[in-house]
C-alpha positions in Angstrom: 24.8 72.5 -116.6 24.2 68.8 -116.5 23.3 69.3 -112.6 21.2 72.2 -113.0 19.3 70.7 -115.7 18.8 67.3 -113.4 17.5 69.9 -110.5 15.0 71.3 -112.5 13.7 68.1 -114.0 13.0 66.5 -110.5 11.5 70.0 -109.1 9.5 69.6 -112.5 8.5 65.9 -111.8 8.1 66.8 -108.0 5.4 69.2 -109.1 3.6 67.0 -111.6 3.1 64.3 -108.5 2.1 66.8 -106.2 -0.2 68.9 -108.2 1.9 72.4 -107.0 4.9 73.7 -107.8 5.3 76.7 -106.0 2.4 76.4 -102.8 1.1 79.5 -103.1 -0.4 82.1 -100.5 -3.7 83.6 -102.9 -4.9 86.8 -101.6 -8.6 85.9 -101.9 -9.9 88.1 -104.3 -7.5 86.5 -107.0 -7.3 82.2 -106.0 -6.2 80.2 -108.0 -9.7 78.6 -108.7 -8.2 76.5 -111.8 -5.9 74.7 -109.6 -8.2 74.3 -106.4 -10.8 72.6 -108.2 -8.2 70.3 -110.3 -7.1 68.8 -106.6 -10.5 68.2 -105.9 -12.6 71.5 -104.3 -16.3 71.2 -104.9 -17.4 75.1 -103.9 -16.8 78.2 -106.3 -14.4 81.0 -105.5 -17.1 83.4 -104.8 -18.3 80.7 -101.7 -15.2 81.7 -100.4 -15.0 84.9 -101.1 -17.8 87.7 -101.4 -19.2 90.8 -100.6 -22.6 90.5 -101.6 -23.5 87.7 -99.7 -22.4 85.6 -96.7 -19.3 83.6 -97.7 -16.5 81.6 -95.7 -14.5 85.1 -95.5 -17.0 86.3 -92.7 -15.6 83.5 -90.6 -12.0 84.3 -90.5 -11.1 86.8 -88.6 -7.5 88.0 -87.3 -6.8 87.1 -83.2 -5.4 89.6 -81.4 -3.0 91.2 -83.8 -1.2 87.7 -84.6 -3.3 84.1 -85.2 -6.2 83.7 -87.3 -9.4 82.4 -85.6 -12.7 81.3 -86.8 -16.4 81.5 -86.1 -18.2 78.1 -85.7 -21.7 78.7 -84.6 -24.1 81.6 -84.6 -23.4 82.8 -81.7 -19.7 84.0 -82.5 -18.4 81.2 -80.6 -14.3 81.6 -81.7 -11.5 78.4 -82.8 -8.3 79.2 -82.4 -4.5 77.6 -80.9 -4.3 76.9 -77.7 -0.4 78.6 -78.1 -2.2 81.4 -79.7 -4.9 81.8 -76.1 -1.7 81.1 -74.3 -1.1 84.8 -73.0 -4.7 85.3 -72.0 -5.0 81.7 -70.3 -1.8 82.7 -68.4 -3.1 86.0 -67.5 -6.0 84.2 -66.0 -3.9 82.3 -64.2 -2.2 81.9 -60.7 -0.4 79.2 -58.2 -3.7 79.0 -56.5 -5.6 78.6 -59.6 -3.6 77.5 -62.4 -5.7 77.6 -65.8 -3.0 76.7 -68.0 -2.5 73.2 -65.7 -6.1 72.6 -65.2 -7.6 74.0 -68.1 -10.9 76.3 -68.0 -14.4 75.6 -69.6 -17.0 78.1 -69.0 -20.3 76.4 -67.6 -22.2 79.2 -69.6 -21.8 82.7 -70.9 -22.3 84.2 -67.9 -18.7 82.4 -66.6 -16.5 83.5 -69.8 -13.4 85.8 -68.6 -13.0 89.2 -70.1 -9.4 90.0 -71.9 -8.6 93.3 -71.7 -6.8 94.8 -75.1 -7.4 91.2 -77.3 -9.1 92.2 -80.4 -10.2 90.1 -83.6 -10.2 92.0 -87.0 -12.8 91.2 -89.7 -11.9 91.8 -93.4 -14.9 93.3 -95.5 -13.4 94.3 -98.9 -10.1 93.9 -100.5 -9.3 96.2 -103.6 -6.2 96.2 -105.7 -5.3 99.8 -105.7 -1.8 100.4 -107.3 -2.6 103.1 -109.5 -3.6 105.5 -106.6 -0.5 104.8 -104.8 2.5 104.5 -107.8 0.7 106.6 -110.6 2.8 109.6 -110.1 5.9 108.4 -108.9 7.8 106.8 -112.3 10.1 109.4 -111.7 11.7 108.9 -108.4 13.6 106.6 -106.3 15.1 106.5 -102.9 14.1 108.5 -100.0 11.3 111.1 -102.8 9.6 107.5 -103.7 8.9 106.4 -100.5 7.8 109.9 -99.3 5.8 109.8 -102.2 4.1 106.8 -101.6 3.1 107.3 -97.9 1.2 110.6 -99.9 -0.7 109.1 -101.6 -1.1 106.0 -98.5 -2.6 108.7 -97.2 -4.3 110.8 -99.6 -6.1 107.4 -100.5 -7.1 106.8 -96.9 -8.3 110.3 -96.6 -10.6 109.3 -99.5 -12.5 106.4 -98.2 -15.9 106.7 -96.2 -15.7 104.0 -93.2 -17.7 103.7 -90.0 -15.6 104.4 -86.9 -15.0 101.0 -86.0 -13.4 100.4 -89.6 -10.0 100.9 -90.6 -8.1 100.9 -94.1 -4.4 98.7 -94.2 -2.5 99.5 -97.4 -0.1 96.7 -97.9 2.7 96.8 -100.7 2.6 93.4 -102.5 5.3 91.9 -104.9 7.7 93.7 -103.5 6.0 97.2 -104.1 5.2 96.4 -107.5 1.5 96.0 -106.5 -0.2 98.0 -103.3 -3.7 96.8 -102.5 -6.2 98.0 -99.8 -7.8 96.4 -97.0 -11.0 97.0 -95.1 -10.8 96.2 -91.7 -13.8 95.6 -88.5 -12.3 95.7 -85.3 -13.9 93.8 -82.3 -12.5 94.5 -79.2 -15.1 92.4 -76.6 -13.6 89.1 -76.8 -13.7 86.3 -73.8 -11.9 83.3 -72.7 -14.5 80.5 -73.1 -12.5 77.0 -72.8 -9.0 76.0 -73.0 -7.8 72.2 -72.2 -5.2 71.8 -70.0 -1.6 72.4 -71.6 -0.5 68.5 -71.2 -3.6 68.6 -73.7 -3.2 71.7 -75.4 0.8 72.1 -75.4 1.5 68.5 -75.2 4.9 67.9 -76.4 6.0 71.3 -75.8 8.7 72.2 -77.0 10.6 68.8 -77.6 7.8 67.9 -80.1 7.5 71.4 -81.5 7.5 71.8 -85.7 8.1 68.1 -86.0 5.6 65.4 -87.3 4.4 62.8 -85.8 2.3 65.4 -83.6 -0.5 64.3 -80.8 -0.9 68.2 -80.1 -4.5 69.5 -79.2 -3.6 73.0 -79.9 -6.7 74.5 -79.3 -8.7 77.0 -77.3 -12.2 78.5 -77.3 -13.4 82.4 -77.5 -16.3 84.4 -78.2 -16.8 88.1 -79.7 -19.3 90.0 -78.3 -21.0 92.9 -79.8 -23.5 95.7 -78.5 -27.2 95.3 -79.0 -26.7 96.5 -82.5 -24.0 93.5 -83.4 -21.7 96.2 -83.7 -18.1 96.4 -81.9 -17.9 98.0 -78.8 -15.6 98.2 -75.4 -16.5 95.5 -73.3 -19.4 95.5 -71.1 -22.1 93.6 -68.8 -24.4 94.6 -71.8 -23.1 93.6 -74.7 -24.1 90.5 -76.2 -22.4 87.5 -77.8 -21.7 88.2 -81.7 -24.0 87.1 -84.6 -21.6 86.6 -87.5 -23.1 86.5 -91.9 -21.3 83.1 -91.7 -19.8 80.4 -89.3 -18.0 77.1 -90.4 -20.0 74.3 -90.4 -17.8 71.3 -88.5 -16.9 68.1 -90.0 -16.4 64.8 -88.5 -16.0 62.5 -91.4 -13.3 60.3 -91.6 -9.7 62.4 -93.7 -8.2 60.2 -96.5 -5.1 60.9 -98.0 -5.0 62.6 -101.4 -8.4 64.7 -99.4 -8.4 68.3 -101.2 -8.4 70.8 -98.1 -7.3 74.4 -98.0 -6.7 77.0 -95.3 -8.2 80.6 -94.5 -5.8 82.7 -92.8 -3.4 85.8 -92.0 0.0 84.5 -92.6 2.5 86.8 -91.4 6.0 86.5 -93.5 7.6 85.0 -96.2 10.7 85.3 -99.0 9.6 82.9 -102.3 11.4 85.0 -104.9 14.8 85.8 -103.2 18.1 85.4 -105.0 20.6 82.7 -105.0 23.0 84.5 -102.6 20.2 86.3 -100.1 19.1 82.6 -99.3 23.3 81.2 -99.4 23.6 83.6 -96.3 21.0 83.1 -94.3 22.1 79.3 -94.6 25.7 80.3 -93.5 25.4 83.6 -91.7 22.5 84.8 -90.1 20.2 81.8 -89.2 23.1 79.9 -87.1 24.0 83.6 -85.1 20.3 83.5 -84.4 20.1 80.0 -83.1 23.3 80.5 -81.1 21.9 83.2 -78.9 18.2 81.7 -78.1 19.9 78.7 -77.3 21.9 79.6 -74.7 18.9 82.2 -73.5 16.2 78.7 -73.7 18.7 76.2 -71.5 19.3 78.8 -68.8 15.5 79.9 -68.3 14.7 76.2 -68.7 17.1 74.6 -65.8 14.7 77.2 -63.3 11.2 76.9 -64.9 11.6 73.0 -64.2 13.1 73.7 -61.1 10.5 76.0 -59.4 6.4 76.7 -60.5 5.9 80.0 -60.1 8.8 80.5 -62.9 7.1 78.5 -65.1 3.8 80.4 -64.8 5.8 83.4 -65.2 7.8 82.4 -68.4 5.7 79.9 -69.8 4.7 82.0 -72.3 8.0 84.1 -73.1 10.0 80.8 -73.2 7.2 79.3 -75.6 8.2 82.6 -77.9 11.7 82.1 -77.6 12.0 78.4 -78.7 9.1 79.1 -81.3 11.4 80.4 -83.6 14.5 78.9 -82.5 13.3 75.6 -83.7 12.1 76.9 -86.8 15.1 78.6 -87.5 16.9 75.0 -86.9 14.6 73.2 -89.3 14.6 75.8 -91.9 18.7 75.7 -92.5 18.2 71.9 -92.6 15.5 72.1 -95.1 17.4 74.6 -97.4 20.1 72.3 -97.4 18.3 69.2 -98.0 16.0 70.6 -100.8 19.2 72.3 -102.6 17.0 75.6 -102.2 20.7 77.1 -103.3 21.3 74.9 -106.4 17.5 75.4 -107.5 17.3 79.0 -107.6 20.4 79.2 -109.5 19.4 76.6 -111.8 16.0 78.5 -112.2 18.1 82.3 -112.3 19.9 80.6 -115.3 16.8 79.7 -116.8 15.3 83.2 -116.4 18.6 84.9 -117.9 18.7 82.8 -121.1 15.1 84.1 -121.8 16.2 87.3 -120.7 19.9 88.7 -120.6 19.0 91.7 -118.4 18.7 90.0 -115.5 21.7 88.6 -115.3 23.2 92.4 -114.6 20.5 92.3 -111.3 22.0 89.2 -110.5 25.4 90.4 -110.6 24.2 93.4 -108.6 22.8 91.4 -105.7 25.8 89.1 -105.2 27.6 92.7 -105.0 25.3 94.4 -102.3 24.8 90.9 -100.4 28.5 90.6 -100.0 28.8 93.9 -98.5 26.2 93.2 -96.4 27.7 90.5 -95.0 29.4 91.7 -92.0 26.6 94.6 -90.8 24.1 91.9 -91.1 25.8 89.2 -89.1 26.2 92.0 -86.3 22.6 92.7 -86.6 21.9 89.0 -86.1 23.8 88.9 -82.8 22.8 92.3 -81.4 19.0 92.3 -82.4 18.8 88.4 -81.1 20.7 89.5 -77.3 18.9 92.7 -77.0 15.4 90.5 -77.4 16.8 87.8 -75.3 18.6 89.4 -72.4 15.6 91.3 -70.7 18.2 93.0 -68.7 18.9 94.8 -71.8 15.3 95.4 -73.2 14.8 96.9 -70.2 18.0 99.3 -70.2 16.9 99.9 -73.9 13.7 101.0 -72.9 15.1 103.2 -70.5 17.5 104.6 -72.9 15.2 105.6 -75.4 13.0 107.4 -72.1 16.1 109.6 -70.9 17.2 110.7 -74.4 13.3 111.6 -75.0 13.1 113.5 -71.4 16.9 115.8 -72.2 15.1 116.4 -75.3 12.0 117.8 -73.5 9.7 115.3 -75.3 8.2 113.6 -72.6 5.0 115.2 -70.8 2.8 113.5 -68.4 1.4 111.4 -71.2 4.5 110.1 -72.2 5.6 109.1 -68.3 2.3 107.2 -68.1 2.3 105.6 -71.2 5.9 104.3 -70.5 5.1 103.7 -66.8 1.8 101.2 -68.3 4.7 99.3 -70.7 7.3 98.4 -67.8 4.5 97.6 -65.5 3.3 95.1 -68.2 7.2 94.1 -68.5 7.7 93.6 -64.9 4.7 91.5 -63.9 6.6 88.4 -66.0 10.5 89.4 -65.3 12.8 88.2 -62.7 16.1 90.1 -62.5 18.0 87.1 -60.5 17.4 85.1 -63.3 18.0 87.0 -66.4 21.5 88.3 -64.7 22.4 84.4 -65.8 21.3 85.0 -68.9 22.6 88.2 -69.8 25.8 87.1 -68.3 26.1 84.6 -70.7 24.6 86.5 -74.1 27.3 89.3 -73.2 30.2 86.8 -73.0 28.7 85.6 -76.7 28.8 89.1 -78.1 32.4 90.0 -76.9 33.9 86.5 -78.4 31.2 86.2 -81.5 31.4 90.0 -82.8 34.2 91.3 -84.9 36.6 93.9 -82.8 35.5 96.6 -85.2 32.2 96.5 -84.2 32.7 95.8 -80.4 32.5 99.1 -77.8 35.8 99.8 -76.5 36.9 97.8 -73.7 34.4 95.7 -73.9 36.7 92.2 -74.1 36.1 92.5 -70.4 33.3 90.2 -70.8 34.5 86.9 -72.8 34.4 85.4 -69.1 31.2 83.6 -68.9 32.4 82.9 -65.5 33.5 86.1 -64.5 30.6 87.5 -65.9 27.9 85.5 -63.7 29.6 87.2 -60.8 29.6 90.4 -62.0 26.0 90.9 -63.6 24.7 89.3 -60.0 26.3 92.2 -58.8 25.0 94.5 -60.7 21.5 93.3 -61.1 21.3 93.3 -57.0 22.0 96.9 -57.3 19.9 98.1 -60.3 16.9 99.8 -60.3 16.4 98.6 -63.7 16.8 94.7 -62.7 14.0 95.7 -60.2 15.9 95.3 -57.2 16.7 98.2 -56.0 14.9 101.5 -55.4 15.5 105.1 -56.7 12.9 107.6 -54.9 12.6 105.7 -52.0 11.0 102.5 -54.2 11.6 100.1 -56.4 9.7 99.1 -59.6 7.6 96.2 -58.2 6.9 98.5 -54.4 5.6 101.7 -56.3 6.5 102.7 -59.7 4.5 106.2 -59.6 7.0 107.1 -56.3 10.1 105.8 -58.9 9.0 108.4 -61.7 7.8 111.1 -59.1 11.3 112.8 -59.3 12.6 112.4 -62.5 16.0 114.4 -62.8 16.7 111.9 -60.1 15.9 109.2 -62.1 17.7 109.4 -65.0 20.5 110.2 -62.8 20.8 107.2 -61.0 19.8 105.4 -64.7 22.8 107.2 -66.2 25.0 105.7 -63.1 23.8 102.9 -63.6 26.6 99.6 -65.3 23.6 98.2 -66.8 22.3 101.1 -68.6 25.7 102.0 -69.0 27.2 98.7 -70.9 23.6 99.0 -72.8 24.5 102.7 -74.0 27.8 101.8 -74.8 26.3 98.6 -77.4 23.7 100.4 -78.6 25.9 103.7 -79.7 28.7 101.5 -80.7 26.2 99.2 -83.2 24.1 102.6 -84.1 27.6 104.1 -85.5 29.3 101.4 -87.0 27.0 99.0 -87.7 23.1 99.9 -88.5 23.7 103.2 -91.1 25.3 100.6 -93.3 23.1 97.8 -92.6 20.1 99.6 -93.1 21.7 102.0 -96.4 22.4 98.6 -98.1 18.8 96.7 -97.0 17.3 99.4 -98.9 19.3 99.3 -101.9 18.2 95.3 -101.7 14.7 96.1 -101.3 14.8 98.1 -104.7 16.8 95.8 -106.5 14.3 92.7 -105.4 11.7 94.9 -106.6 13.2 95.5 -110.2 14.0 91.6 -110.0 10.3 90.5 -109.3 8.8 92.5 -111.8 11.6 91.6 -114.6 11.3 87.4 -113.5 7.2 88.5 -113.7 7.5 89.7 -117.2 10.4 86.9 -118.4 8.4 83.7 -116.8 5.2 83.9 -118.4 4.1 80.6 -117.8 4.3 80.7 -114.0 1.3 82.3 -111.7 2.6 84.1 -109.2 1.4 84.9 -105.9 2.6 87.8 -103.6 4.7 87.0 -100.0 3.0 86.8 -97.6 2.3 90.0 -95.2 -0.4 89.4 -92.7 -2.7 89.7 -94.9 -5.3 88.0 -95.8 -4.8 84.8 -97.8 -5.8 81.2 -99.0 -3.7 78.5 -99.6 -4.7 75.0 -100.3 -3.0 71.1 -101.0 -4.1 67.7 -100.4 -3.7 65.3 -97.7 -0.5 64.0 -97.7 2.0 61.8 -95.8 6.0 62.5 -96.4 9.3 60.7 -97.1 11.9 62.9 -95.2 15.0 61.7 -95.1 15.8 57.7 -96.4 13.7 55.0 -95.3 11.7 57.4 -93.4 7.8 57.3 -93.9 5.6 59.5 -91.9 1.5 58.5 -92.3 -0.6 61.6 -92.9 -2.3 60.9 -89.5 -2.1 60.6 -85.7 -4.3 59.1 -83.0 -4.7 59.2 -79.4 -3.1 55.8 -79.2 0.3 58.3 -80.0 0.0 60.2 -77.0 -0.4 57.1 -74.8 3.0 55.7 -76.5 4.3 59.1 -75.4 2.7 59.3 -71.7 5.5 60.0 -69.1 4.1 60.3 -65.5 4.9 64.0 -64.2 6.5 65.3 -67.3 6.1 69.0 -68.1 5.8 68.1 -71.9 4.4 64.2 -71.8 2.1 64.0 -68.7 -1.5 63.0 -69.8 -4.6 64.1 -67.6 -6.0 61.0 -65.6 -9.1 61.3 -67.0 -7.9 60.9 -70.7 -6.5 58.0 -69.4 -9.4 56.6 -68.6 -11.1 57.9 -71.8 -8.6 56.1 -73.7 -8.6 52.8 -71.5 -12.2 52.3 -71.3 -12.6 53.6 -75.5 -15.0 55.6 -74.3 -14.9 57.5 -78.0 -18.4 58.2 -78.1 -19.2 59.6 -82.3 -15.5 60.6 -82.4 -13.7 57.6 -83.4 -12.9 56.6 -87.4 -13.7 53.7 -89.0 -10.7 51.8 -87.3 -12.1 52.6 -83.6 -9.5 55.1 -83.3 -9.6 58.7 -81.8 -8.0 60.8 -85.2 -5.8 63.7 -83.6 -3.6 65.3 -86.0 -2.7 65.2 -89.7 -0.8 66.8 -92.0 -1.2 68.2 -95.8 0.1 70.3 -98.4 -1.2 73.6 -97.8 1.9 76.6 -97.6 1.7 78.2 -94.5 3.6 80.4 -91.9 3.2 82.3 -88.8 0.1 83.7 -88.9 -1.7 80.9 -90.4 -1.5 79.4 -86.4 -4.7 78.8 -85.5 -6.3 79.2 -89.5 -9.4 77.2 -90.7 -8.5 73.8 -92.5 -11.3 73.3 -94.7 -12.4 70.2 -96.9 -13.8 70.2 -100.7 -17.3 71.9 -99.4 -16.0 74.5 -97.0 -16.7 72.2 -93.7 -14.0 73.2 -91.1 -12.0 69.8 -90.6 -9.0 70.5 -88.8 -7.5 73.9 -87.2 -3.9 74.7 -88.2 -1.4 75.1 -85.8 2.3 74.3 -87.4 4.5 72.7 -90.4 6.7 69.8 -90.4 10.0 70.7 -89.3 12.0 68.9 -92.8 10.0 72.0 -94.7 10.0 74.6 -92.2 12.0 76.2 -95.1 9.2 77.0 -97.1 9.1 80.8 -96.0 11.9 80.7 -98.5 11.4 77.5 -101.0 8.6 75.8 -101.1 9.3 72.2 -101.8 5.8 69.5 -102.3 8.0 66.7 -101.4 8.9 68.0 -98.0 6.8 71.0 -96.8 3.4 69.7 -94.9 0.8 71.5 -92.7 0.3 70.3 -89.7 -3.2 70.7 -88.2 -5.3 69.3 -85.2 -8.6 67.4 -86.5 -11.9 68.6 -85.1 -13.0 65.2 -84.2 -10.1 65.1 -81.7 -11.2 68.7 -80.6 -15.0 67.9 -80.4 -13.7 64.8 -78.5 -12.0 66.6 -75.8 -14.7 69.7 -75.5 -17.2 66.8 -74.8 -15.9 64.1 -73.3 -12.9 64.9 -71.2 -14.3 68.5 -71.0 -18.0 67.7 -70.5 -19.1 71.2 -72.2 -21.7 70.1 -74.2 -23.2 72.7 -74.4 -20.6 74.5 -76.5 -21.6 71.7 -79.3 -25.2 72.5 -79.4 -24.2 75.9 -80.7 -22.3 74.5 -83.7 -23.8 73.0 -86.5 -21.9 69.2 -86.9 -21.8 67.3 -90.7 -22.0 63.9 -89.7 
């Protein structure tokens, strides 16, 4: 008891220094306005919110399904990541003209590149709607409640008047205690209008990737355009560029620690109120099956990207994906360790069943379900992670799910287009050659990693890593689904409409096939004696967590709580901060452009520099960019809570002036998906004088800044 008691005291002291507790992801109709105002904001909650009149909410938009974005001058001129442009500056990009190693800057409007499919979503009203959606369902549980509730998803939708280029999201909140609805504007005219080169934009890569000190200019430049009306529309020669209610103003004064700043944005997942045990296995279980797989995946695509360009054009941004999460995953089971995430939430569980005995039979109950869990969900870890990571696979997967539509009769000439579109779209960034290596491997993972009661029979053939290189070239060579070979007289890459103009043949030769074979024979084996169970148990989770939320909701009474976060829309907010972490480390709260000269290395694919930032830098030619100590700020971090999602997000100071754009978190408290701690879990974000910096001196695109409106 002494030890729990200790835990608490320092979380308790930790928050009293700190000024937050718990971070806290605010859906922006309910902020914590108290709290932002006590750490130092100067503007009222309804200047960040409101539907009567412009406010900073008519800036932030959703980017293309994923990142957050936000206007910054009248003429719908868009911020975002450069990682988040990254698809759409590789799209644009060849070994002739490579836009992701040059960079791109439009010279005017009449020179910013179309995207085809990228769309940014506005958020016009948010309204908390749980009585329409649970009032008539006290009664049931199971399989009848969640029937129930898509109903009355539905019924509600049915209700609503919106214009046809709105949409309604319903989103449960507090683990379906709370169901709130949002009103969406969908823009679908968006253009590439300047990216920096990636030794700017990605520089670091993937070595310096969630880790602090960062000299990362992760940003890139769009615009919406609307028709004449400013209303969405399909792209077109005619349609103009977008006049928003409200863009960010920019900032370029100096950032001080203990600054107040918050962030706008759409972040995309996280687990604050899960038990003890949930968080003990993903520590043990599930986040080390994970890494194990993209691991092997990363090195193996990695030894050819560096060897050969074209590769690295075409996986830049798969690879990018892969190690995204990788990483996090890394620094988030070394966070949960080092902030005893374990030891607090018991200590706090203990706390919440002395005010409340009832509890402690959930408890009990999760530690029950968990542990039978166990097993289906370390399978699930393993076969989810190789499926995603061997292409090979996907692919088969893919197929799979095609032939056991077509002997079912569901596929038309709809379907055969729709799926021919997809593995077009697959098969523009895939080579077969090298994937065999890396399904080769993965498979040899599987055979020796997965219990035998959940392996496919005979399948021990393939704990050879060796042997398996050998025989997956084999196959691959002779696979239509690899790509390289042909089925119709063609193959996938010569003429895919002549490989699905006979399809009884096709699915024959799929069903022939090894690939599609050993696929079929993991997917039915994990489908029977894995997933049922797996999934059966996750649900009986799900509605314990949501009994467990709403009793810790009603026991602590003294804590403000804020729902996970969902891709939805959300503000979070903290102070400028340095960190401490790990002993007699000290990280300042801010990076210069002298870092990325201490990290130059000539010809690098993560540390080259540009020559002409070079000679920015030699000759100080910092123009109203640098800070009071003649430096160039780049990057700093803070206190805000964020996640995926919030890449790309708004960081704002005390008066709503954009001064920074987010684009990761420090990798000691990547863990705060799951446990939020204020000594370890920082922001990190690019500053805009760095990005003004680059957009007008390396870039020379000065005309871009006499659209925005600059606080000097």
């Amino acid at each position: 008891m002494l030890k729990k008691t200790f835990i608490i005291a320092t979380l308790f002291q930790a928050a009293a220094f700190f000024g937050q507790q718990y971070g806290g992801m605010w859906i922006p109709t309910e902020i914590n306005e108290k709290e932002m105002k006590s750490l130092g904001m100067k503007i009222k909650a309804q200047d960040i919110w409101n539907t009567e009149k412009p406010s900073i909410k008519d800036a932030v938009v959703q980017f293309d399904g994923g990142c957050t974005a936000e206007i910054i001058s009248p003429k719908g001129l868009l911020l975002t990541n450069h990682h988040c442009g990254y698809d759409n500056i590789q799209s644009h990009s060849t070994v002739e003209n490579d836009l992701l190693t040059n960079g791109f800057w439009a010279k005017n409007m009449d020179e910013e590149l179309p995207n085809p499919g990228v769309t940014v979503d506005f958020v016009t009203d948010i309204k908390e709607i749980t009585q329409d959606i649970l009032g008539n369902t006290s009664s049931l549980s199971g399989a009848e409640l969640t029937k129930k509730i898509n109903e009355n998803i539905d019924a509600y939708k049915k209700s609503q008047k919106i214009e046809s280029y709105q949409s309604i999201i319903v989103r449960p909140m507090f683990a379906g205690n709370k169901y709130y609805a949002f009103v969406v504007e969908t823009y679908k005219d968006i253009r590439l209008v300047g990216a920096p080169p990636q030794s700017i934009g990605k520089f670091g890569s993937d070595t310096d990737n969630w880790v602090w000190p960062r000299h990362t200019g992760d940003f890139s430049m769009f615009r919406i355009y609307a028709d004449k009306n400013n209303k969405p529309a399909e792209y077109s020669k005619d349609n103009v560029p977008f006049t928003p209610k409200h863009f960010l103003p920019i900032s370029v004064k100096d950032i001080k620690e203990n600054d107040f700043t918050f962030v706008f944005g759409f972040p995309g997942r996280t687990n604050e109120y899960l038990p003890s045990v949930a968080i003990e296995k993903i520590i043990t279980d599930t986040n080390p099956a994970r890494i194990e797989v993209r691991d092997i995946a990363l090195k193996t695509l990695d030894e050819k990207m560096r060897a050969d360009d074209a590769t690295r054009i075409k996986y830049a941004s798969k690879y990018a994906s892969v190690a995204n999460y990788w990483k996090k995953w890394i620094g988030e089971t070394k966070g949960l360790k080092k902030s005893n995430a374990v030891a607090k939430k018991q200590a706090y569980e203990s706390s919440l069943v002395a005010k409340n005995s009832e509890i402690k039979s959930s408890l009990d109950e999760f530690k029950k379900l968990y542990d039978q869990q166990a097993p289906y969900a370390l399978n699930n870890a393993y076969y989810s992670e190789i499926l995603r990571n061997a292409e090979t696979l996907t692919l088969a997967n893919q197929f799979y799910a095609f032939v056991q539509n077509y002997e079912a009769g569901k596929v038309d000439d709809k379907a055969v287009k729709g799926f021919k579109n997809r593995l077009s779209g697959f098969y523009k960034d895939y080579d077969g050659e090298l994937d065999a290596k890396v399904t080769a491997k993965l498979l040899a993972l599987y055979a020796n990693k997965t219990a035998p009661e959940f392996l496919p029979e005979g399948f021990t053939q393939f704990k050879d890593v060796n042997q398996n290189l050998q025989v997956l070239e084999n196959w691959s060579r002779n696979s239509v689904i690899s790509g390289r070979n042909s089925v119709n007289g063609a193959t996938v890459y010569s003429n895919i409409d002549q490989v699905f103009s006979n399809l009884p043949e096709l699915v024959k030769t799929l069903k022939a096939d090894p690939i599609y074979q050993t696929l079929t024979k993991m997917r039915e084996t994990y489908v029977t004696k894995a997933d049922a169970q797996y999934v059966g148990l996750q649900s009986k989770i799900d509605a314990l967590q949501k009994k467990y939320l709403a009793q810790m909701m009603a026991t602590d009474t003294e804590r403000k709580f804020f729902p996970d976060a969902n891709s939805t829309l959300r503000v979070t907010y903290g102070k400028v901060k340095g960190s401490n972490p790990a002993d007699a480390i000290s990280y300042h709260y801010e990076t210069t452009l002298d870092g990325v000269m201490e990290k130059y290395v000539p010809g690098d694919y993560e540390f080259d520099v540009p020559q002409k930032l070079i000679q920015l830098y030699n000759t100080k030619d910092y123009g109203d960019y640098k800070n009071a100590a003649g430096k160039i700020p780049l990057a700093f971090t803070a206190t805000n809570h964020t996640t995926g999602g919030n890449s790309g997000s708004p960081a704002l100071d005390k008066k709503g002036n954009l001064i920074g754009l987010n684009f990761d978190r420090q990798w000691e408290g990547t863990m705060s998906d799951i446990n939020f701690d204020p000594r370890f879990s920082r922001n990190i974000m690019v500053q805009t004088k760095y990005i003004l910096f680059i957009i007008d001196k390396f870039a020379g695109a000065r005309w871009l800044l006499d659209e925005m409106k600059i606080v000097k």
